[in-house]
Structures are given as C-alpha cells and as structure tokens.
N, C-alpha and C positions, 0 to 999 in steps of 0.2 A: 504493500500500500504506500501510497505517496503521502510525504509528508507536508503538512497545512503551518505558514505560521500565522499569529494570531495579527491582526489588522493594527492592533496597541499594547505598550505593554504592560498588559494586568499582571500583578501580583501570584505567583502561582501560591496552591498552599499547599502546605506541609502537611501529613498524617496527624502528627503532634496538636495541628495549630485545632481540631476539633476534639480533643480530651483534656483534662487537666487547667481548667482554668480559673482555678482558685486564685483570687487578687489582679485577674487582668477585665479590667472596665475600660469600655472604648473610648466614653467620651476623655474619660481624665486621662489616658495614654495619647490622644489626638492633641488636649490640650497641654500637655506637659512638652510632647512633643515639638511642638510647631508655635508653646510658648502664647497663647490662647486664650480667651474665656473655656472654661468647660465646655462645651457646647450641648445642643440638644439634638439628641435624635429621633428621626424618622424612618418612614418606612420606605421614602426614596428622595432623591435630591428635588424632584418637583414637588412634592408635598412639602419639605423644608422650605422652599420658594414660595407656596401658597400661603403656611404659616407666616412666613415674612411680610406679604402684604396684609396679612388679616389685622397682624399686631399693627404695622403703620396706619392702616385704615382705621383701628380704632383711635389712635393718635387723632387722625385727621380724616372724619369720618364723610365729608362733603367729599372728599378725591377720591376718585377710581380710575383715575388714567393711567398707565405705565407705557414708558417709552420704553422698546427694545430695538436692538440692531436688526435690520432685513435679512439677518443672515446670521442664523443660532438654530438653536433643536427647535421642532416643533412642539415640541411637549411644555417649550416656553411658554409661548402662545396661547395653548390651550389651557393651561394653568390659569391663567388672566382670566380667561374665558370661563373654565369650568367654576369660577368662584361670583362669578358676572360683573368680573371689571373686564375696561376696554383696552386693549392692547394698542397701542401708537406705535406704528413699523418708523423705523428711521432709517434711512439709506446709508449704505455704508461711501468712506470716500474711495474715489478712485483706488486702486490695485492696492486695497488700506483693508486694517482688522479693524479701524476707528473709525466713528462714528463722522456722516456729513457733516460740520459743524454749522451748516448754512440749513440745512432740512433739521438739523437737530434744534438751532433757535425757533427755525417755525414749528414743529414739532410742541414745544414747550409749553405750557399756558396754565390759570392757575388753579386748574382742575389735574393737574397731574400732581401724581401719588408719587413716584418713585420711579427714575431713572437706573436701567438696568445696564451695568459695564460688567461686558463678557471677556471671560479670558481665556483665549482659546488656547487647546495645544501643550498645556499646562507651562504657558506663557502670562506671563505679567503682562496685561494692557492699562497701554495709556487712560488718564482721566481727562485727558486734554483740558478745557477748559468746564469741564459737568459737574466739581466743585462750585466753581462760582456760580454756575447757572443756578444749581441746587440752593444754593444760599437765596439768591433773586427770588428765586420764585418759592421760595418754602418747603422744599420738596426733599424726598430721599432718594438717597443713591442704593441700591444693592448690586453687591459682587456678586454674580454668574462664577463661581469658582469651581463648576462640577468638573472641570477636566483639569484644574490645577491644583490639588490639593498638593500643599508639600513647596511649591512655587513662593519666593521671598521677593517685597520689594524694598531696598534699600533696608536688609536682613529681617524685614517684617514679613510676617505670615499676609497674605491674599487674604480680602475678607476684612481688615482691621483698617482701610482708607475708609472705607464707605459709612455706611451707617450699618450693617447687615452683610456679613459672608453668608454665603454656603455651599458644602462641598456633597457630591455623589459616589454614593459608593456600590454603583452599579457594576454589572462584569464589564473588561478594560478599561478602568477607569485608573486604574492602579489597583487601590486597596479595593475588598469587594466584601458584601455579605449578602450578596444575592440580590440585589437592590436594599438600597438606604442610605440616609441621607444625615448630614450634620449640620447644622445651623447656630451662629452669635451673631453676637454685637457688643461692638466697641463700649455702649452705652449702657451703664447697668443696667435703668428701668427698661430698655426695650429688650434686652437680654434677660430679663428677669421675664418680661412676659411671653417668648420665645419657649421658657422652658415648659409656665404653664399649659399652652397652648399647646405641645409635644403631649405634657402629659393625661392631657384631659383628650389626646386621641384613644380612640377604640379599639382593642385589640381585637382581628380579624381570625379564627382559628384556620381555619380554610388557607388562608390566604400566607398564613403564616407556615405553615404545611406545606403545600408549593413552594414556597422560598426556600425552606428545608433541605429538600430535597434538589432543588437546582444546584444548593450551594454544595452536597455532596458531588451534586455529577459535575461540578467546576473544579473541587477537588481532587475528582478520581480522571476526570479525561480535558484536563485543558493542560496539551500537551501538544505538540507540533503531529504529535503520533495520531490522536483520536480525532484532529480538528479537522480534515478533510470530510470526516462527518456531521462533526454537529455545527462547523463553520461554511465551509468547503460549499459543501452539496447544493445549501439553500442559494448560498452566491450565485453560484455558476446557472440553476435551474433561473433564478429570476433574470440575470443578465442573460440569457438564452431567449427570453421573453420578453428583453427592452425593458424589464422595471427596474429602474436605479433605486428606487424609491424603497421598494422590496428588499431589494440588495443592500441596501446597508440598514437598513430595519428604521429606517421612517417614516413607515407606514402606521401613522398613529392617529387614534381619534380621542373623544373624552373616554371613552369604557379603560382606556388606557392607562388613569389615572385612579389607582384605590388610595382612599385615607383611612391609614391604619398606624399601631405602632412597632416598632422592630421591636421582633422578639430576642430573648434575654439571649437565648443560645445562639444564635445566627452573630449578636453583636459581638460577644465573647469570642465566638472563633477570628472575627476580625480583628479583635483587641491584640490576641496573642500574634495574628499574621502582622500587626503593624508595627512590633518590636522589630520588624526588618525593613519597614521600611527607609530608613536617613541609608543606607547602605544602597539600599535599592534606588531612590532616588540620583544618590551621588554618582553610583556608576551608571545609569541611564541620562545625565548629565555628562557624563566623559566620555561615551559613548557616539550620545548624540552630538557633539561640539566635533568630534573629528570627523566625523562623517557630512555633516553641514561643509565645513572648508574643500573637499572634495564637490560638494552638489554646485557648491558658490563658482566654480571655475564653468561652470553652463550658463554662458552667458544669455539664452533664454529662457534662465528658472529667476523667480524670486525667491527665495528662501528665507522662512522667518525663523527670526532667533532673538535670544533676549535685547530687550530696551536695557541703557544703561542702566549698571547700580542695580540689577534684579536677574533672579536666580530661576533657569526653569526647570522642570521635572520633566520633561519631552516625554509622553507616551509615545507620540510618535514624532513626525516632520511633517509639518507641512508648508507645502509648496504653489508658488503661482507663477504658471507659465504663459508667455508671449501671445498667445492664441488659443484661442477656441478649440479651430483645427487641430492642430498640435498636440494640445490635450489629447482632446479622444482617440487621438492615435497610438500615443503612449498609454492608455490605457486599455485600447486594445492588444497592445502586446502586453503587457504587465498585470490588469487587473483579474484576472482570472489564472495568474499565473503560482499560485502559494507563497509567492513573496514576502505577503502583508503590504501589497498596493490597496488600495482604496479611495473612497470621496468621505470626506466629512458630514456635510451637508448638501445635498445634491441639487439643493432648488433654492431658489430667496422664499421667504415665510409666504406670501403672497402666491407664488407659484405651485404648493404645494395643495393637490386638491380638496383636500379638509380644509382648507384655511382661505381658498379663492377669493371666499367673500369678502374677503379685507380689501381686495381691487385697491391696490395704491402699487403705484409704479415706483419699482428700485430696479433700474436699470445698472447701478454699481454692481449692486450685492449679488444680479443677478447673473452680470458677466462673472464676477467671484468664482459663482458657484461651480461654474461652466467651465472653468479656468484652472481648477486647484486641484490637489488628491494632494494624496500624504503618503508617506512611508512609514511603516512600523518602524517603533524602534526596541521592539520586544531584544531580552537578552537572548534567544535563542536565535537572533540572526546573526551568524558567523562573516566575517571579512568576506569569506567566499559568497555569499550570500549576497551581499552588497554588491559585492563585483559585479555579480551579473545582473543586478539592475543600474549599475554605474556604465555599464559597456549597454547596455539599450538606451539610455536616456542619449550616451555620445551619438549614438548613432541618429537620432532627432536631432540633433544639433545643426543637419544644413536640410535640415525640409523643405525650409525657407529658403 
C-alpha cells in the first residue's frame, strides 16, 4: 500500500498519552505553557468563537455585526449566523493575508460587535490599523487563532492583543482531542464570563461518544501508513468529481455546528499529548524556515513566513502563486499526489454555496483562493520528500 502524508502537521499521539492521567489538566498545561489566562474549554474552536461573541454581546447588547476577512473557514461564518448575528465579509488586500483597509473603514459602523483578525498558517497576522478602529468605534477585536496555537508575537502568546483568543483543537490542527476548542481574555471580567459560559454548556453523551472514539482511531491510524484511507480515498474520489469543496472538507452547513462541553477524558489525553508540544512546535519551526529559503528562490511563489518580532508554528506553508493558471497546474500534478499538497480555503466566504446569500463581491480574496495551496509541513516528510515537490514546482517555473 502506498503511503498518505497528512495535509498538516497534527500532533500524533502516543499509546501513553490515553492512560494514566492523574495531575494533567489541559486548560492549566495550555496556560502555563504559552504563559496565558487558564483558559476555557469547548467542545470545538467555533463554539469557543460563539461563546466569545455571546459574552461581548452581552457587554454591548444593541451590536450584532462582526467583520471577518473574505477568506477564512466557513464555519466562521456560520457561527455568526447560527447564533443570528450578521456577519460583515471584508475583502482581503491584494496578494495580502490582511484585511482591505479601505473596504474595512467602510465595512465598520456603530452596530458592529467585534472585528475578527485571523491568523493563518499558524502565523502571527498583522492588526494593521483595527486597534484604532476598534477604539473609534467601540468595538472588539477577537483573535481567529485556530490554526496558530503555540505562534508568539513579540514573545507573546496569539490571542493576548485583542480583547478574546481562541485556539482549535481539531485533527491537524497540531494538538487535537477530536475536536475542541480553548478560549480567554486579556481582561478578567470578560475572561471570567468566558468561563461561565463554557460551563453552563451541556454535556452531549452521544456526541461525546463519537468524539471518543474518533480520537482512538486518530491515535491508532494517523500515520503516513493508514492515511491513504481515511485521508487519501475521500480526496482523490471528490477531486475525481470536481468538488474542491469536498476535498478539503468545507462542505459545511449549521447541522455542523453542536454546543456541547469537552468531555473530561478526551481533554486529559490532550493534556498529557501537549507536554510535547514547545519540542514539536520548535522543530516544525526549523523545519519549516529551511524549506521556505528553498520555495523563496521560485521567483513565481509568494511564500508567507513570519512578520517581524513573531514566532510561527507552520503546520504547514502556505503559498501564492503568479497565476491562476499556474496554480491549477501545479496542482494537478501535486495534489492528488501523497505529498501533503493541498488548498486551504478553496473559495472567498461568499463563493461558497451555503453562504451565497451574503452576494458581496471580494474579488481579492477570491483571486487568493484560486491562487494559493500549501505544503504540509508534517514531521514525516523526509528531505526526499520535498525534493520531489521542489523538482515539480522548478519545473513550473517557465510556463510562462
């Protein structure tokens, strides 16, 4: 059998890490870790997001608008939605992770709740100027930190600018408990009601059962060996059949979204997997940093890497190339190949057909989309590995 690697790089676990976990609690090992409020947990990173605007909205109960970037999960989106606040799409700027800042002044007004800065890639992003806005107009900022947990800016934890982090602890996420989710704040009282709000969720048994047992079969087959099954198959069947959408599993609606709380056993096995993470993070940081200086010499990639003064955790790389065309070329040889090629977000928010209705043109975010994939930066891809996605990519090099 052919071996799968994984698209990002999750955290694998150890036999160990689901017995014996007397004295390991995830919130207080995340926060001691990463130097933190405690945090609170959830049952996935969009429910710790929903949580987040329930507590600002009761702060500031006339606002229900949230701005986000054109180009983030849909589960963002729908979060807004499923709780019946309005989501405000913002275009992103040109061949940028950052916000338009000309669609983001219009964008702004003094019905909005809370400005959303996402940090892809388990990169630090800019606040550009959405402090001062936030101060102008009243409003909060929350960190999108699901794919950077462990990411430092100017040696600070992600999460601790804004008013609100929170981080997801989905599979490849890094750390994982089968989905779930961590949430603070800088600020006691809105941190204080973060927690009640966690804990005044329901615990779902069913639901918690299913998580269970996923998190077993993450443990026993998330492996380069088992993945062409339980990763491999669905890719290849849905890009067989033109669904990008399919293919990287953004095919979401609201059934998609359960409020419930993480059960005790699920977080405990995370707790004790997360004693490795500063190790794992560092070397997926030394890893990714030499292999970016190699992607930099293709003079039709853009390759994003840290802003000064800030630290990332790369699950994986991601990339924006020259063209359109180009793109889907190189992903016709590469993304069906077990490499860990992939698309991040395949469509701008608006594009995606659950979300149509939102009809506002992002023409940035939607070239982005169209424009980018990433490379895994799992530890199981070997030098050789790379080579021969570094020897296709050259070979794209005079398309043009």
């Amino acid at each position: 059998m052919r071996s799968e690697l994984p698209p990002t790089a999750g955290l694998a676990l150890n036999f160990k890490d689901f017995f014996a976990h007397k004295n390991h609690v995830l919130e207080l090992q995340i926060a001691e870790i990463l130097n933190i409020p405690k945090p609170a947990k959830t049952c996935s990173g969009t429910v710790a997001f929903i949580l987040s605007l329930q507590v600002l909205n009761d702060l500031q109960p006339t606002k229900k608008q949230v701005i986000v970037p054109a180009w983030t999960c849909p589960l963002v989106v729908l979060a807004i939605e499923k709780i019946g606040f309005t989501p405000i799409i913002c275009d992103l700027a040109p061949d940028s992770l950052l916000f338009d800042e000309q669609k983001l002044q219009q964008a702004i007004n003094q019905h909005t709740l809370a400005i959303v800065v996402t940090h892809y890639a388990g990169l630090v992003n800019s606040f550009q100027n959405i402090q001062l806005l936030a101060q102008q107009y009243n409003c909060y900022i929350i960190e999108d930190a699901a794919q950077a947990m462990g990411a430092l800016d100017q040696q600070i934890s992600v999460g601790l600018r804004g008013d609100i982090g929170f981080f997801s602890l989905a599979f490849g996420k890094g750390l994982t408990s089968a989905e779930g989710g961590l949430v603070f704040s800088k600020h006691a009282d809105i941190h204080q009601k973060l927690h009640q709000k966690a804990h005044e969720l329901p615990f779902l048994k069913n639901w918690e059962i299913k998580r269970s047992f996923e998190l077993i079969g993450y443990g026993l087959f998330y492996h380069p060996q088992f993945l062409p099954i339980f990763y491999g198959h669905h890719l290849r069947q849905a890009l067989k059949q033109c669904d990008e959408i399919s293919a990287v599993g953004d095919d979401f609606d609201l059934s998609d979204i359960p409020i419930h709380q993480l059960g005790k056993w699920r977080s405990q096995v995370a707790a004790k997997a997360a004693l490795r993470l500063p190790k794992h993070w560092m070397q997926l940081n030394q890893q990714a940093q030499r292999r970016i200086k190699q992607l930099q010499q293709l003079s039709y990639l853009k390759v994003f890497n840290e802003n000064f003064n800030t630290t990332g955790t790369f699950p994986f790389i991601l990339l924006l190339v020259d063209h359109e065309n180009r793109c889907q070329r190189i992903l016709n040889d590469l993304w069906q190949s077990g490499l860990g090629i992939t698309k991040l977000f395949v469509r701008s928010i608006p594009n995606y057909p659950n979300l149509n209705h939102l009809n506002i043109g992002t023409p940035n975010a939607q070239l982005f989309a169209a424009r980018s994939f990433s490379i895994s930066n799992t530890l199981w891809m070997t030098d050789e590995h790379f080579e021969i996605i570094l020897n296709i990519l050259k070979k794209h090099d005079d398309t043009f």
